[in-house]
KEROTOR-187525 format. One record per residue (C-alpha): x, y, z; residue number from 1. Coordinates in Angstrom, 2 decimals, padded with zeros to 5 digits. Layout:
<nodes>
- xx/yy/zz/num
- X/Y/Z/NUM;
...
</nodes>
This chain:
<nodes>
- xx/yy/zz/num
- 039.54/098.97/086.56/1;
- 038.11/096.57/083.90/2;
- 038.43/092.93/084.94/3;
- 040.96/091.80/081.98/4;
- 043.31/094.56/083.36/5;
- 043.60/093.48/086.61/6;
- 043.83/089.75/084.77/7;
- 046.64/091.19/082.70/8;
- 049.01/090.97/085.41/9;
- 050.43/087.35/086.18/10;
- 050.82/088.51/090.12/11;
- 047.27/088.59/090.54/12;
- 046.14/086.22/088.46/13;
- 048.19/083.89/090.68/14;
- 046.59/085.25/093.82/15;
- 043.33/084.24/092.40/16;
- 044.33/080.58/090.99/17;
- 045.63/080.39/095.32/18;
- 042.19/081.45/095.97/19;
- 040.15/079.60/093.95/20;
- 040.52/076.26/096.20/21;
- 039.23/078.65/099.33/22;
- 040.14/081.15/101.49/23;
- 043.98/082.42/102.40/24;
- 044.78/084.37/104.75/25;
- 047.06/087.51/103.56/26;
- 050.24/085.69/104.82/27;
- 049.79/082.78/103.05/28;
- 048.74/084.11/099.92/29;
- 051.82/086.75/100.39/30;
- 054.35/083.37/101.12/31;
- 053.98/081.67/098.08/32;
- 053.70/085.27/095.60/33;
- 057.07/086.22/097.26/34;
- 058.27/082.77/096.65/35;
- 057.37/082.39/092.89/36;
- 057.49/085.64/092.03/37;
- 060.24/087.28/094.28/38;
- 058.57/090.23/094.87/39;
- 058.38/092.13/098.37/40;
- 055.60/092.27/100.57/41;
- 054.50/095.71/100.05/42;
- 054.15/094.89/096.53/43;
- 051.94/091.51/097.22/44;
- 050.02/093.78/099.61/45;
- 049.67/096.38/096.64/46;
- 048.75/093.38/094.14/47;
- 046.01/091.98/096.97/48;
- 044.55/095.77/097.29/49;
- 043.98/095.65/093.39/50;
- 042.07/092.55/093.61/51;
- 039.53/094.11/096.48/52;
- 038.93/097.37/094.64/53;
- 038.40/095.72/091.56/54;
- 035.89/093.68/093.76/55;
- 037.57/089.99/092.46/56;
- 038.19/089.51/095.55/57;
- 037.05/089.91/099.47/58;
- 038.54/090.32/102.23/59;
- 037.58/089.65/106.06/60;
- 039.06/090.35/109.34/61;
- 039.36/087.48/111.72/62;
- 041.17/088.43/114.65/63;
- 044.50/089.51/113.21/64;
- 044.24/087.83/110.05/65;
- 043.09/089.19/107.01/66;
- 041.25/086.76/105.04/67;
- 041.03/086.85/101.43/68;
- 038.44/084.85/098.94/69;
- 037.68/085.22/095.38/70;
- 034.27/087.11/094.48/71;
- 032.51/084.95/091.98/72;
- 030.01/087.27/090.90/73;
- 032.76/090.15/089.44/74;
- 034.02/086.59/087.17/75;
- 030.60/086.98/085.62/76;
- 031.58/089.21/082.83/77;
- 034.94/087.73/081.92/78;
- 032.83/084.33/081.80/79;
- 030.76/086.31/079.11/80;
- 033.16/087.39/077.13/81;
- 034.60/084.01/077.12/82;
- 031.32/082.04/076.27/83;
- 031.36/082.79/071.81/84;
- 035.03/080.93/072.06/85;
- 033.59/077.83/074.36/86;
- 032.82/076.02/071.23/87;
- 036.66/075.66/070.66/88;
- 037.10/073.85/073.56/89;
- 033.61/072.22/074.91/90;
- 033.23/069.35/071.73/91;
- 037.00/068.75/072.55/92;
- 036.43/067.91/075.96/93;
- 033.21/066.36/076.02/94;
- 035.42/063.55/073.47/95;
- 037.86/062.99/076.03/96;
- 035.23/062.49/078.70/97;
- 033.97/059.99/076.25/98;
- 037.26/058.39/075.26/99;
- 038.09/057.81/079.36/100;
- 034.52/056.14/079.77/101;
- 035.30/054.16/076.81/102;
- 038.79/052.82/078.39/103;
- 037.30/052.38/082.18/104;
- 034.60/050.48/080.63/105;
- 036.98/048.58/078.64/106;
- 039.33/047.79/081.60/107;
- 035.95/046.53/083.95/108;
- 035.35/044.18/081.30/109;
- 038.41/042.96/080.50/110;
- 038.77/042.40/084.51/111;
- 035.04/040.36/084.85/112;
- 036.90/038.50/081.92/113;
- 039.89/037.29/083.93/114;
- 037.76/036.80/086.90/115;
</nodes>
């Protein structure tokens, strides 16, 4: 299955965002999907297997826990296909990094002023 259709789904793209922080373990991960989602266990499990065959994600056994992390390297092509439309967002944000400076700097010197 083709990264962008496992992405497709907002289930698993959920399970990733809850991964990208760190590692869950299958109960945790299963909590919150069944809480914003309402969905049954089996079907978090099912979501969860779709994410380790597609290989965005891994899975380790600790003991009774199954721990789940995301697999950076099967990102790689959806960070392709993404790069030709970075230059919608990149100048954007590289003038709000520039704007902030602008307004911390402003608000240290207008604080050595009053000192």
């Amino acid at each position: 299955m083709h990264a962008f259709d496992v992405l497709g789904d907002p289930v698993r793209r959920r399970l990733l965002e809850l991964l990208a922080d760190g590692e869950l373990s299958s109960g945790e991960l299963t909590a919150v999907v069944r809480e914003e989602f309402g969905i049954s266990q089996p079907a978090v499990s099912q979501h969860l297997r779709v994410l380790r065959e597609s290989g965005l994600a891994t899975v380790r056994t600790e003991g009774t826990r199954r721990l789940y992390a995301v697999d950076t390297e099967a990102l790689r092509p959806v960070d392709a296909w993404l790069d030709p439309f970075r230059r919608f967002w990149v100048p954007r944000l590289a003038a709000l990094e520039t704007e902030i400076a602008r307004g911390r700097r402003r608000r240290r010197l207008e604080g050595e002023d009053d000192g």
